[in-house]
Structure formats: structure tokens, C-alpha cells
PDBQT receptor file of N, H, CA, C and O in Angstrom, charges set to zero:
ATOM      1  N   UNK A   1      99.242  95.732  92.787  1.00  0.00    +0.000 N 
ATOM      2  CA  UNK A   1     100.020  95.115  93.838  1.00  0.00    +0.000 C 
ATOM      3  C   UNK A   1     101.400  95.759  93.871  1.00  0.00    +0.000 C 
ATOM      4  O   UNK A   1     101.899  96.197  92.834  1.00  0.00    +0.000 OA
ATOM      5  N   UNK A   2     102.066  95.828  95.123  1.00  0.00    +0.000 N 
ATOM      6  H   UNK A   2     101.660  95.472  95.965  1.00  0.00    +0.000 HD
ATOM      7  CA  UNK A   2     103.251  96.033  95.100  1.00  0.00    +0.000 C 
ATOM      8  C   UNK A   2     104.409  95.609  94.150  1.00  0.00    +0.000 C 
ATOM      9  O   UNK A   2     104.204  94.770  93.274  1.00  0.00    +0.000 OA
ATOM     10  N   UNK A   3     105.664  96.208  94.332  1.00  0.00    +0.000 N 
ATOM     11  H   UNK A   3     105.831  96.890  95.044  1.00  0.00    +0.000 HD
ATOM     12  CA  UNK A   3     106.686  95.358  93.805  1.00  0.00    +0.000 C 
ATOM     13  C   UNK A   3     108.227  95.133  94.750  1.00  0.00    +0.000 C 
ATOM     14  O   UNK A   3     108.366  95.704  95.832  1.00  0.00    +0.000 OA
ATOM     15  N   UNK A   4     108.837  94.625  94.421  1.00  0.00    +0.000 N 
ATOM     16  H   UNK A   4     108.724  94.162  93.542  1.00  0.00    +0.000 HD
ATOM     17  CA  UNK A   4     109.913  94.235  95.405  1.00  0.00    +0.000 C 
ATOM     18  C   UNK A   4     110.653  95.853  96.220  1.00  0.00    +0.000 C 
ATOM     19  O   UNK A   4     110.718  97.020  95.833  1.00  0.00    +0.000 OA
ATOM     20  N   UNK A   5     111.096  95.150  97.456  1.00  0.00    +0.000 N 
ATOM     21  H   UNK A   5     111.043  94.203  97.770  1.00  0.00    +0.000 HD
ATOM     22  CA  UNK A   5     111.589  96.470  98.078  1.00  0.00    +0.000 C 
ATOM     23  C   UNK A   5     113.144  96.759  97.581  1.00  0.00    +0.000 C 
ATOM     24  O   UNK A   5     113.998  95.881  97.453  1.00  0.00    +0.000 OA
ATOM     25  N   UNK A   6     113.303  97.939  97.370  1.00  0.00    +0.000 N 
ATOM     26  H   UNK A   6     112.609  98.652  97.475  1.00  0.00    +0.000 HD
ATOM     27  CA  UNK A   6     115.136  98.097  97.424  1.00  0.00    +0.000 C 
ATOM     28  C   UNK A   6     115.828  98.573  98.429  1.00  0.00    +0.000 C 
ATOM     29  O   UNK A   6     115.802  99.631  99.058  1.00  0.00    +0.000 OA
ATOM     30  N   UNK A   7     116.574  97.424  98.481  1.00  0.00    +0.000 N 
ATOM     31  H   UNK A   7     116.595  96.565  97.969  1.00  0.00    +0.000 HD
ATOM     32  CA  UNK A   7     117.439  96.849  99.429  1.00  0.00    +0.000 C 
ATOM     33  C   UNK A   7     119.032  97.130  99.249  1.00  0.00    +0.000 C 
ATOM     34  O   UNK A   7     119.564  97.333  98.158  1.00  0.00    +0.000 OA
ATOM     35  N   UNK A   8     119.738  97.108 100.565  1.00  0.00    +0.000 N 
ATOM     36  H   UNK A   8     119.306  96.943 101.452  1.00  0.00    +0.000 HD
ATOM     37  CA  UNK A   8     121.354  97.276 100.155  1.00  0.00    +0.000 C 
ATOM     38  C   UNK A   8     121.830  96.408 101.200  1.00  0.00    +0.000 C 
ATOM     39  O   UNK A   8     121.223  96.324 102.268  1.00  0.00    +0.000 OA
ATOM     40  N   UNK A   9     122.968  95.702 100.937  1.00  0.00    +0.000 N 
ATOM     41  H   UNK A   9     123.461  95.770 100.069  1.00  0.00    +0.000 HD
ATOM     42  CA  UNK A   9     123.424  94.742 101.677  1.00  0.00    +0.000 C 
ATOM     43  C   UNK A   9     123.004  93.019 101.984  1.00  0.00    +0.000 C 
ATOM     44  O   UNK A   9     123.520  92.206 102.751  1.00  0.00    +0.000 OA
ATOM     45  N   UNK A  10     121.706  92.878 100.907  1.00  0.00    +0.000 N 
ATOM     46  H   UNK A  10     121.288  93.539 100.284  1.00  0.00    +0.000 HD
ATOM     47  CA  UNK A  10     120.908  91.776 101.030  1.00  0.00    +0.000 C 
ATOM     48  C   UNK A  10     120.714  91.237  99.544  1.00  0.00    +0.000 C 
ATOM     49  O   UNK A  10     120.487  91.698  98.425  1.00  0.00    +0.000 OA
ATOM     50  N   UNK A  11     120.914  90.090 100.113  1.00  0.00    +0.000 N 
ATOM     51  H   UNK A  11     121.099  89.716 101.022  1.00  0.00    +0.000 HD
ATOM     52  CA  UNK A  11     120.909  88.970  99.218  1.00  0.00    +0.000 C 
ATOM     53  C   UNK A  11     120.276  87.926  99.231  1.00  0.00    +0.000 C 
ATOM     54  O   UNK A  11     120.442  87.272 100.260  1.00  0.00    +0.000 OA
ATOM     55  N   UNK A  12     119.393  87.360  98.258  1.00  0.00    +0.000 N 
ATOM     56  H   UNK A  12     119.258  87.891  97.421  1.00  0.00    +0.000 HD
ATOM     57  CA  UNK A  12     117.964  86.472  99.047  1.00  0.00    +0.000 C 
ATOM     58  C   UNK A  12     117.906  85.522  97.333  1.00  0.00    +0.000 C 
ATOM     59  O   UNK A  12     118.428  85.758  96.244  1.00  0.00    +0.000 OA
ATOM     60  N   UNK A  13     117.279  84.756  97.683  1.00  0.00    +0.000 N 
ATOM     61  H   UNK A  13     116.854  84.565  98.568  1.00  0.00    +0.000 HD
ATOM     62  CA  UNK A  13     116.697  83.902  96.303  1.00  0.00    +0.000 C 
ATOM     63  C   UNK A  13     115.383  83.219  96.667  1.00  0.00    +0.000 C 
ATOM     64  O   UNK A  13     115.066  82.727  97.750  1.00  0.00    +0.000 OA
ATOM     65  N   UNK A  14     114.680  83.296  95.523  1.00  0.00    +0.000 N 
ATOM     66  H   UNK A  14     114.937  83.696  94.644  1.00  0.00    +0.000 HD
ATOM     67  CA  UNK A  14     112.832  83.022  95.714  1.00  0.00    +0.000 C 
ATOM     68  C   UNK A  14     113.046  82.240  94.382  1.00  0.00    +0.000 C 
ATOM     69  O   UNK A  14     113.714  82.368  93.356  1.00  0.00    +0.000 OA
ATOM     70  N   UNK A  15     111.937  81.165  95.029  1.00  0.00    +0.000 N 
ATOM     71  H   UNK A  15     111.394  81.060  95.863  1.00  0.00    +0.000 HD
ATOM     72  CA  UNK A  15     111.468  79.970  93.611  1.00  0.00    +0.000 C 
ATOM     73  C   UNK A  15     109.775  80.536  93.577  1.00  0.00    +0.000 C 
ATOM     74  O   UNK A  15     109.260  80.410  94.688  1.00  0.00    +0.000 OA
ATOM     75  N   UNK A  16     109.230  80.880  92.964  1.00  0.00    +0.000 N 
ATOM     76  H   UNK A  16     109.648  80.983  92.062  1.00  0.00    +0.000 HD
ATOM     77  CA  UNK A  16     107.498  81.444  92.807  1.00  0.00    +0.000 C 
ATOM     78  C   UNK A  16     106.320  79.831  92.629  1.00  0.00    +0.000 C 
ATOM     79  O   UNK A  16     105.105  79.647  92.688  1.00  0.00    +0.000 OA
ATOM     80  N   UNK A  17     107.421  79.041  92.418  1.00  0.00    +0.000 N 
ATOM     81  H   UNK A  17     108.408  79.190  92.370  1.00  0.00    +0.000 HD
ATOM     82  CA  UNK A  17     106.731  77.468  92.242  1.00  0.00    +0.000 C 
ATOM     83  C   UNK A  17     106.680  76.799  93.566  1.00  0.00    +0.000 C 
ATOM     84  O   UNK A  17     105.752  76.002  93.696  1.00  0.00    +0.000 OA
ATOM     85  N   UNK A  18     107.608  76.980  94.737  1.00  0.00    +0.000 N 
ATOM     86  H   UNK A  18     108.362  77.628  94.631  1.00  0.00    +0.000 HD
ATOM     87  CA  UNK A  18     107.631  76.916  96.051  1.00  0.00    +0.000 C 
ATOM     88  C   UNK A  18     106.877  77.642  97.205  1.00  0.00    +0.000 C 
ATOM     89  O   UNK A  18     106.463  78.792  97.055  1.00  0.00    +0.000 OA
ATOM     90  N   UNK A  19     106.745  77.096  98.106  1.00  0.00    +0.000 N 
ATOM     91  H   UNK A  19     107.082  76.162  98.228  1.00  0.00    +0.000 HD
ATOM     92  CA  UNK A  19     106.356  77.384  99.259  1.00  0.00    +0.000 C 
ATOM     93  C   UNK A  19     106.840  77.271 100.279  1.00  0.00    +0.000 C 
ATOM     94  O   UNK A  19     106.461  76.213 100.781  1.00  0.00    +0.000 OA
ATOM     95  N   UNK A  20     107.912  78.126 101.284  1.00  0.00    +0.000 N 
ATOM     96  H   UNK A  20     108.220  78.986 100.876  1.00  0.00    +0.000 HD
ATOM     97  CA  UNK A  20     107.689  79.192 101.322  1.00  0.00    +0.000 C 
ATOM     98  C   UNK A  20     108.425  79.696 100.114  1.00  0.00    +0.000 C 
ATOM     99  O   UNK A  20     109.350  78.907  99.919  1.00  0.00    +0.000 OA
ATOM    100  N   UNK A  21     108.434  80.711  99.161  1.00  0.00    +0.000 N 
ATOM    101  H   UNK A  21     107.683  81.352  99.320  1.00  0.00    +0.000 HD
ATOM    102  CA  UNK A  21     108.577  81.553  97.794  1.00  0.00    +0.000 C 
ATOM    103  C   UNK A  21     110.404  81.802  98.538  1.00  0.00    +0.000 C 
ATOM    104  O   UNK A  21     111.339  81.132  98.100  1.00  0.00    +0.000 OA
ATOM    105  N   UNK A  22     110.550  82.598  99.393  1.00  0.00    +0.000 N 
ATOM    106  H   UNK A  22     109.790  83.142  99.749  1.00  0.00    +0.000 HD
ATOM    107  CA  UNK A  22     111.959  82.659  99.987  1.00  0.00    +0.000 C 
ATOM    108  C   UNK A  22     112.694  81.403  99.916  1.00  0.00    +0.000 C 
ATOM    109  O   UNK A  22     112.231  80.369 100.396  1.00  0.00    +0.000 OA
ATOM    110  N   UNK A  23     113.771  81.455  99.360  1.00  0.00    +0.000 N 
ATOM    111  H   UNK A  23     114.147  82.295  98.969  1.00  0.00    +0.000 HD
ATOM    112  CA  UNK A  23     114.539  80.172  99.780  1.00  0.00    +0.000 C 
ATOM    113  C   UNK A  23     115.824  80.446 100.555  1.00  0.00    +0.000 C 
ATOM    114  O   UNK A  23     116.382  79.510 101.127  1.00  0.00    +0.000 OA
ATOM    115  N   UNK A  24     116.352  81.764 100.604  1.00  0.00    +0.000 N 
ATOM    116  H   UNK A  24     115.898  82.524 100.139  1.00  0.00    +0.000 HD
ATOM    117  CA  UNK A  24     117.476  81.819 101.457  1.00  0.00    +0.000 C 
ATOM    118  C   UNK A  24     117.653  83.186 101.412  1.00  0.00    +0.000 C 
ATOM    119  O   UNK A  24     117.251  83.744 100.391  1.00  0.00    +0.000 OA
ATOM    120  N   UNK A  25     118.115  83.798 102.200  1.00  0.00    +0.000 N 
ATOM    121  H   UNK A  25     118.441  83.345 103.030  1.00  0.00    +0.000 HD
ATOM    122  CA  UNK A  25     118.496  85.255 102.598  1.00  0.00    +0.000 C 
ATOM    123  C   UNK A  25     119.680  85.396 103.733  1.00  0.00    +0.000 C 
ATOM    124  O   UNK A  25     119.920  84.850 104.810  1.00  0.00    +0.000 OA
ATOM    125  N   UNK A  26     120.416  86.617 102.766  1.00  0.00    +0.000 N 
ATOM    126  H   UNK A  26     120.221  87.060 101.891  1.00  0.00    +0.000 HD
ATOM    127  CA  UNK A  26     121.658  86.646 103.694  1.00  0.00    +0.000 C 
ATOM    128  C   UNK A  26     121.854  87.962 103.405  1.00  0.00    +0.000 C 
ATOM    129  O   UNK A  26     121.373  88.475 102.394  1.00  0.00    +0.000 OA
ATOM    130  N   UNK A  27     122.707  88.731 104.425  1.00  0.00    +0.000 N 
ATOM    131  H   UNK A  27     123.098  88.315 105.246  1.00  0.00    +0.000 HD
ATOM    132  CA  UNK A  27     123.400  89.924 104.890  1.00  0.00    +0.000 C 
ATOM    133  C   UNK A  27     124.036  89.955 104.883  1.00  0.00    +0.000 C 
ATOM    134  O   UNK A  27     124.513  88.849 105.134  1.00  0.00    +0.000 OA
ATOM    135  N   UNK A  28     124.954  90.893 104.668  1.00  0.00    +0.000 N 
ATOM    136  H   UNK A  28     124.567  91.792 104.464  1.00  0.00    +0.000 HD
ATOM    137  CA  UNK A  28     126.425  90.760 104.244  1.00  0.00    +0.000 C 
ATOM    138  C   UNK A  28     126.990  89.385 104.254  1.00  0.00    +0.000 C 
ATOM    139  O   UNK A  28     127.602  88.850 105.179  1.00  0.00    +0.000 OA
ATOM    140  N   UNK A  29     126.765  89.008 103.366  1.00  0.00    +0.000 N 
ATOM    141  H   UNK A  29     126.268  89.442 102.614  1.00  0.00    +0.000 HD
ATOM    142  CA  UNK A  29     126.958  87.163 103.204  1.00  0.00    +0.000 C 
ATOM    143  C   UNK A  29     126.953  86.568 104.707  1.00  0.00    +0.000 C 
ATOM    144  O   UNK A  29     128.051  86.098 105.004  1.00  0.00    +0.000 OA
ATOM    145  N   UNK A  30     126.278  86.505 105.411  1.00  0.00    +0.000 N 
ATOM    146  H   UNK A  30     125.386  86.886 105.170  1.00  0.00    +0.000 HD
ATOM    147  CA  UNK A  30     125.778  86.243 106.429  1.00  0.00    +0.000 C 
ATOM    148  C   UNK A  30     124.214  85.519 106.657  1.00  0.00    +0.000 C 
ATOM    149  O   UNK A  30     123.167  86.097 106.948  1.00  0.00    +0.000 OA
ATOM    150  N   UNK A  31     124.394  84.389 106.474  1.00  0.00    +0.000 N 
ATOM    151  H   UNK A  31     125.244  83.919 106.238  1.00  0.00    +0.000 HD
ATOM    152  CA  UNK A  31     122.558  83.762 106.511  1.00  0.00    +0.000 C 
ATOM    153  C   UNK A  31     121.748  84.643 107.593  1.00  0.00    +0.000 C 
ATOM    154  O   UNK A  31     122.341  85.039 108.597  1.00  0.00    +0.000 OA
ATOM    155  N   UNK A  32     120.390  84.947 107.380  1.00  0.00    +0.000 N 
ATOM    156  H   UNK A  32     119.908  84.625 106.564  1.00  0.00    +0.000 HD
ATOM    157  CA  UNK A  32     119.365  85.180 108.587  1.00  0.00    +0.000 C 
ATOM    158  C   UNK A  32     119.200  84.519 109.642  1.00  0.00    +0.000 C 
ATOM    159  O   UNK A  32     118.973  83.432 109.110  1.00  0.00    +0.000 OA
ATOM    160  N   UNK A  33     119.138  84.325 110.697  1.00  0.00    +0.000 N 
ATOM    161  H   UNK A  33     119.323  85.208 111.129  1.00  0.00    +0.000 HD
ATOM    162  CA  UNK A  33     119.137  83.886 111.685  1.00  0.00    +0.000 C 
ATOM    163  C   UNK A  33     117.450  83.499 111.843  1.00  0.00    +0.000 C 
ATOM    164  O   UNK A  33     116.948  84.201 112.721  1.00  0.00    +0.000 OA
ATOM    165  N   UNK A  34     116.516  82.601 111.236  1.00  0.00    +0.000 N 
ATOM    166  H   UNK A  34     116.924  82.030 110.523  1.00  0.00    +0.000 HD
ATOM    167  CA  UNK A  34     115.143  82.368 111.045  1.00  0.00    +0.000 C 
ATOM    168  C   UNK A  34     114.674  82.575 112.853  1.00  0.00    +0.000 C 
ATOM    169  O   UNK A  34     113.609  83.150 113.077  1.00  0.00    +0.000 OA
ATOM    170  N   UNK A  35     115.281  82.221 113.704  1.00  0.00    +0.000 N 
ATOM    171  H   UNK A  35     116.146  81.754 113.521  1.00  0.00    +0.000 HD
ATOM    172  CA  UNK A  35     114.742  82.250 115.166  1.00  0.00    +0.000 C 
ATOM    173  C   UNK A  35     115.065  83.594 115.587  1.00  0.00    +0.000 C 
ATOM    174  O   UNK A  35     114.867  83.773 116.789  1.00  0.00    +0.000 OA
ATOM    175  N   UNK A  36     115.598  84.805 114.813  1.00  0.00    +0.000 N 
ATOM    176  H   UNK A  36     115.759  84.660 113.836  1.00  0.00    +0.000 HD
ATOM    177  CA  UNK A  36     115.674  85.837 115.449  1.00  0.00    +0.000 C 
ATOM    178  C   UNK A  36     114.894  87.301 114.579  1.00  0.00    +0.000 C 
ATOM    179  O   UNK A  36     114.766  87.318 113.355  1.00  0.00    +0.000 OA
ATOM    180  N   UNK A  37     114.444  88.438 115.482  1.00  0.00    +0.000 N 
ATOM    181  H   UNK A  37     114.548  88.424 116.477  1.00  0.00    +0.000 HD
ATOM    182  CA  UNK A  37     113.466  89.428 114.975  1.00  0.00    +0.000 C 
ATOM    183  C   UNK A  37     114.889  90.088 114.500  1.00  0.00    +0.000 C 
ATOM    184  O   UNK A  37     116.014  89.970 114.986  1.00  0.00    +0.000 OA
ATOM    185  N   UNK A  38     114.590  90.556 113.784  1.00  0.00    +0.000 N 
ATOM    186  H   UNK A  38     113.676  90.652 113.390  1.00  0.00    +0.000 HD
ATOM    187  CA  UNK A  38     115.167  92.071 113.160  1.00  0.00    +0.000 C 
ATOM    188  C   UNK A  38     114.276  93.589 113.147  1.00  0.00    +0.000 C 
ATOM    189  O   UNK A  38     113.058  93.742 113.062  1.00  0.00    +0.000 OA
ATOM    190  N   UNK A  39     115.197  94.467 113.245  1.00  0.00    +0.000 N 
ATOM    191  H   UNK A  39     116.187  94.342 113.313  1.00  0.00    +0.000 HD
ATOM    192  CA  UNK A  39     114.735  95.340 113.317  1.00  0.00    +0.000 C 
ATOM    193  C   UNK A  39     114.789  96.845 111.578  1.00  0.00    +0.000 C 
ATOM    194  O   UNK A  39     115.708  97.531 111.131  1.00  0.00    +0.000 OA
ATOM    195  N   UNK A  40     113.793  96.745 111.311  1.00  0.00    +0.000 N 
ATOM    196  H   UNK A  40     113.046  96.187 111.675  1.00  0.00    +0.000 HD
ATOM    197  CA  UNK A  40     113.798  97.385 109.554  1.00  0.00    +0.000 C 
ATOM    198  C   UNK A  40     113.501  98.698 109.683  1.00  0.00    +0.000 C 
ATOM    199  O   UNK A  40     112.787  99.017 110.633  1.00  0.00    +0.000 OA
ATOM    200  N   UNK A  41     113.930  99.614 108.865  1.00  0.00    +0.000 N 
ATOM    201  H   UNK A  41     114.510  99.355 108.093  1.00  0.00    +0.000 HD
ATOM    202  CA  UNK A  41     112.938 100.878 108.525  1.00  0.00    +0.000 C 
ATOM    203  C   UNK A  41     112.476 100.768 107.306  1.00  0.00    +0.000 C 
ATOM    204  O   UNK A  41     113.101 100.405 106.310  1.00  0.00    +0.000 OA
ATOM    205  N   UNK A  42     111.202 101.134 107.399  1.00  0.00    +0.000 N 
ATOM    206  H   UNK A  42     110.694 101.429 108.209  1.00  0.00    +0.000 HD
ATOM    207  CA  UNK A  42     110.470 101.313 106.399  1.00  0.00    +0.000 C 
ATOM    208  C   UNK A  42     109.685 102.468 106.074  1.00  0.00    +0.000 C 
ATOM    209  O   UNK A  42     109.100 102.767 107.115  1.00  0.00    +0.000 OA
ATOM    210  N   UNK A  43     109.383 103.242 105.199  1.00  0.00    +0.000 N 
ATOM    211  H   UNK A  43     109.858 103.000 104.353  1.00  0.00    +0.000 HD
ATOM    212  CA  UNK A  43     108.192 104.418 105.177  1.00  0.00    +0.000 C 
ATOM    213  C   UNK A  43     106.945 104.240 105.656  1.00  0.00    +0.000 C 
ATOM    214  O   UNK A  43     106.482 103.101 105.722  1.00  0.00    +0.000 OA
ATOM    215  N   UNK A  44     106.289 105.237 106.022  1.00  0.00    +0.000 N 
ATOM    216  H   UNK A  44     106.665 106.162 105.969  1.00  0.00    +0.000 HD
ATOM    217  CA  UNK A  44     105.177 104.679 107.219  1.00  0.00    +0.000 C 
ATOM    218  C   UNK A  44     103.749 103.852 106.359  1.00  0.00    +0.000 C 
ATOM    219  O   UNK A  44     102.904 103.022 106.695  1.00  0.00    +0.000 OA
ATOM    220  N   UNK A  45     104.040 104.543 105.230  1.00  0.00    +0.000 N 
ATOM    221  H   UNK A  45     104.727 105.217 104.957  1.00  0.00    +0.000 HD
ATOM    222  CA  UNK A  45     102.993 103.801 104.478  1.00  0.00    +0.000 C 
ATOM    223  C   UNK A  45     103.026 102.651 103.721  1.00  0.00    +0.000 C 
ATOM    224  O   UNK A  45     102.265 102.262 102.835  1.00  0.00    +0.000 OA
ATOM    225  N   UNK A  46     104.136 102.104 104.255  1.00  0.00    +0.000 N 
ATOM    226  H   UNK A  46     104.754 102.420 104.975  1.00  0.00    +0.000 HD
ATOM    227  CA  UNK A  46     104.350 100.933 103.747  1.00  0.00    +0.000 C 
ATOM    228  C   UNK A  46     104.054 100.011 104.856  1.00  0.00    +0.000 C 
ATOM    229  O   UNK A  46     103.575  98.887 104.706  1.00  0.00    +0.000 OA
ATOM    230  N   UNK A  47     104.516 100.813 106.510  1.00  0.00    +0.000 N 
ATOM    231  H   UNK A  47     104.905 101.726 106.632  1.00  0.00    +0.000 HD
ATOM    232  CA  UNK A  47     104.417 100.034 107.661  1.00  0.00    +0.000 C 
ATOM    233  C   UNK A  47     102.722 100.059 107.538  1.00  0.00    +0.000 C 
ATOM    234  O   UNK A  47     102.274  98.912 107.528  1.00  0.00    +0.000 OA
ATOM    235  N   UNK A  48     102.118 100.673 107.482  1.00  0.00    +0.000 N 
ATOM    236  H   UNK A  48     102.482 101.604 107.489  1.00  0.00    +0.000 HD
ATOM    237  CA  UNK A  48     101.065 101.007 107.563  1.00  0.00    +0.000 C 
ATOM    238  C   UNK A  48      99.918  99.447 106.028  1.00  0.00    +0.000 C 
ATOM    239  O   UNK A  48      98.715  99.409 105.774  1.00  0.00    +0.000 OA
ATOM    240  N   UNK A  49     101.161  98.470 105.427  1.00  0.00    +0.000 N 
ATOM    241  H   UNK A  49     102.139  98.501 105.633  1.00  0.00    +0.000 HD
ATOM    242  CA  UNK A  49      99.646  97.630 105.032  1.00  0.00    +0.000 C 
ATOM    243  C   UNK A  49     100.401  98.560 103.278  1.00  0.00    +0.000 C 
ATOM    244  O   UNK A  49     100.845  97.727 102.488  1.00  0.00    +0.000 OA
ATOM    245  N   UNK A  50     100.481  99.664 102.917  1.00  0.00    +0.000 N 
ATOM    246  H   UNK A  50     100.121 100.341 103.559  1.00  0.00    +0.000 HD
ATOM    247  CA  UNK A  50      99.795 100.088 101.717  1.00  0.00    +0.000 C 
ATOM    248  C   UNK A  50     101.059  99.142 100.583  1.00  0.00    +0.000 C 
ATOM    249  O   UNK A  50     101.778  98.306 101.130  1.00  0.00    +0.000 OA
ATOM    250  N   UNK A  51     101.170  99.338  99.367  1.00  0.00    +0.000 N 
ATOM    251  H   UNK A  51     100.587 100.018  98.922  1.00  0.00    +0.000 HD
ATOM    252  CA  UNK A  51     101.685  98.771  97.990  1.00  0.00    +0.000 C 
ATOM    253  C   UNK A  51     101.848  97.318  98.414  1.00  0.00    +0.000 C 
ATOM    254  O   UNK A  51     102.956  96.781  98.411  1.00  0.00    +0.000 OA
ATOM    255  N   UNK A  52     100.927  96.794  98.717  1.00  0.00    +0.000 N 
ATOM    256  H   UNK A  52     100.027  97.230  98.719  1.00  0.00    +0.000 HD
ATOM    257  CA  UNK A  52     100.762  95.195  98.763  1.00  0.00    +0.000 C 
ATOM    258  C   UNK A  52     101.664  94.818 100.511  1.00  0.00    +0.000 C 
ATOM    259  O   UNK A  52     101.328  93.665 100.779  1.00  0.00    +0.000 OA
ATOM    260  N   UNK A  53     101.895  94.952 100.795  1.00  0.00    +0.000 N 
ATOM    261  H   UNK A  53     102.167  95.890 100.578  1.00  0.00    +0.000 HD
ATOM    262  CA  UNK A  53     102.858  95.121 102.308  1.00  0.00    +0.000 C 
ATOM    263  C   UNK A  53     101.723  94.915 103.489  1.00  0.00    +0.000 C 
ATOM    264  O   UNK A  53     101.928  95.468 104.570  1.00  0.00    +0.000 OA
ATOM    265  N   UNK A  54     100.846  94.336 103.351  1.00  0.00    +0.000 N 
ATOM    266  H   UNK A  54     100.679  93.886 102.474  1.00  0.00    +0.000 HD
ATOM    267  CA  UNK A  54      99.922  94.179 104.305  1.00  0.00    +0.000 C 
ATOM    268  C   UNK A  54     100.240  93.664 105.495  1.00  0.00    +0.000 C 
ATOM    269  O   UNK A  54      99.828  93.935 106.622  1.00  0.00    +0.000 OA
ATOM    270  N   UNK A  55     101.339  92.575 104.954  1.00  0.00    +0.000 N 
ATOM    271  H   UNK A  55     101.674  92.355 104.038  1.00  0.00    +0.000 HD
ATOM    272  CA  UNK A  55     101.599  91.663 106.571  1.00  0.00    +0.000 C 
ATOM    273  C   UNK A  55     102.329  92.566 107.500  1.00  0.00    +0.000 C 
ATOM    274  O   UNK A  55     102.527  92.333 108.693  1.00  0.00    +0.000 OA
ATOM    275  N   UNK A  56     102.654  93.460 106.939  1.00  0.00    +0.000 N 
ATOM    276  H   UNK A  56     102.493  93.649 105.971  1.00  0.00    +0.000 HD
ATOM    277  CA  UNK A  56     103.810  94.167 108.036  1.00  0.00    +0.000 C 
ATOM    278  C   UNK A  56     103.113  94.885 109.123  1.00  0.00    +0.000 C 
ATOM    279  O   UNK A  56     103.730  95.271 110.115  1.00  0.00    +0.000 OA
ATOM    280  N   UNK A  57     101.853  95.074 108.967  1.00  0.00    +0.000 N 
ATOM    281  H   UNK A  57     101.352  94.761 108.161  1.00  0.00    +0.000 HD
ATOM    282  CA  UNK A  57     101.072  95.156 109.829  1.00  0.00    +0.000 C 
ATOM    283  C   UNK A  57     101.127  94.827 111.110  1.00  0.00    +0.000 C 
ATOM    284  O   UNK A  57     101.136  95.732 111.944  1.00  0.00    +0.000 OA
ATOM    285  N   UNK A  58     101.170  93.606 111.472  1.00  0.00    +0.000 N 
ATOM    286  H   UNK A  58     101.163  92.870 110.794  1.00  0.00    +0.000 HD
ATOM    287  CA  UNK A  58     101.434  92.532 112.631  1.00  0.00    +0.000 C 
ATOM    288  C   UNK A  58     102.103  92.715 113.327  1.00  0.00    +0.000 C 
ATOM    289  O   UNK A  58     101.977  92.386 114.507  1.00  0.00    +0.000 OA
ATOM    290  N   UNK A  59     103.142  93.359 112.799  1.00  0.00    +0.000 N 
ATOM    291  H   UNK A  59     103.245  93.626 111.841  1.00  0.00    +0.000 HD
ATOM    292  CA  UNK A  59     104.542  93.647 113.775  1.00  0.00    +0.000 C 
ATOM    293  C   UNK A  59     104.787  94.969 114.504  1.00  0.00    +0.000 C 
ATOM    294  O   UNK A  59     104.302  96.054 114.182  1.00  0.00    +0.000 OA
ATOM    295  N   UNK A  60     105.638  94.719 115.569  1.00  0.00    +0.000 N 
ATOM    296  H   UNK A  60     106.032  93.838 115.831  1.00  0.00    +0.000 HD
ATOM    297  CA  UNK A  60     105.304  96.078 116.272  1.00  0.00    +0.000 C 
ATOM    298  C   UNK A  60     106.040  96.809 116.157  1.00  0.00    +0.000 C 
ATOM    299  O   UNK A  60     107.230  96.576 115.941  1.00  0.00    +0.000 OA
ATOM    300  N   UNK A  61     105.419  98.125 116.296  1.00  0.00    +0.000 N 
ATOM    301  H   UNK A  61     104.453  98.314 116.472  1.00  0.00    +0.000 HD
ATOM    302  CA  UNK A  61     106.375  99.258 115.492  1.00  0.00    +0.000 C 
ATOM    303  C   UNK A  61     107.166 100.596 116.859  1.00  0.00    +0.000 C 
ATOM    304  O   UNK A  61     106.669 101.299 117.739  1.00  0.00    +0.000 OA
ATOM    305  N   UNK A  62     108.008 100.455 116.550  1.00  0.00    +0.000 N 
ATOM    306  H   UNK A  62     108.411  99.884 115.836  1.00  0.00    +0.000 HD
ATOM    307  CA  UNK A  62     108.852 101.036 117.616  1.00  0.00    +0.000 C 
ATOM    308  C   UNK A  62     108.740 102.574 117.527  1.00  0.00    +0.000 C 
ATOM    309  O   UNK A  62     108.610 103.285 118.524  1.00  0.00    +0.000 OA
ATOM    310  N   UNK A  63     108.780 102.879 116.687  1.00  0.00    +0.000 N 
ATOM    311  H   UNK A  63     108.886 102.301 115.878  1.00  0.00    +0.000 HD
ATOM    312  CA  UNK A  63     108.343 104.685 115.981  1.00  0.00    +0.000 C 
ATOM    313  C   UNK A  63     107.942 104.504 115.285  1.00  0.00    +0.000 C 
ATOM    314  O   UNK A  63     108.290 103.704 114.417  1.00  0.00    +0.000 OA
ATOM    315  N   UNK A  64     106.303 105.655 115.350  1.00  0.00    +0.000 N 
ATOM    316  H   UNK A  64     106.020 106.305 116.055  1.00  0.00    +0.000 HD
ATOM    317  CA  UNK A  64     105.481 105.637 114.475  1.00  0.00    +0.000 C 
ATOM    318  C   UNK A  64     105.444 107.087 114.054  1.00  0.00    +0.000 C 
ATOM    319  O   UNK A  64     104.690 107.449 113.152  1.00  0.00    +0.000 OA
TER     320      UNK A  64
């Protein structure tokens, strides 16, 4: 399975005993906005499902 992504500028906290596992995420100390998309880069094989990243699948990809 995968392991966590590295990240710059983000700041998040996860309980693994909870559901949802996320408990808060912020950007430049800035909370996420849960009602709004963001836009990520990622390597294609990661967009693509592979090192455990499956869900990212779903989403639509602007350049492929």
C-alpha cells in the first residue's frame, strides 16, 4: 500500500480510530474550504489509481 504524500504548505491531523480518519486540514494556516474543489498536481501515476491512490481516479483531470 501506499504511504503519505509530501506536502508543503499543509497542515492536517488524522485520528486512525475515527471516521472520517481526517480531522482538519489547513493551508497556510488557513482551514479547507470542505464545499470547495481544489486544484492538485500530482504524478500521473499516482493520478492514474497506482501506490494505493485509487480514489483519485474519480476526479477530473485537466492535463493528462
Amino acid at each position: 500500500m501506499g504511504s503519505f504524500l509530501l506536502i508543503s504548505g499543509i497542515k492536517y491531523a488524522y485520528d486512525l480510530t475515527k471516521t472520517p480518519r481526517i480531522q482538519s486540514v489547513e493551508w497556510n494556516g488557513v482551514p479547507l474550504d470542505v464545499d470547495r474543489f481544489y486544484t492538485v498536481a500530482l504524478p500521473s501515476y499516482m493520478a492514474n489509481g497506482a501506490d494505493g491512490y485509487d480514489f483519485i481516479k474519480q476526479y477530473q483531470k485537466i492535463v493528462d
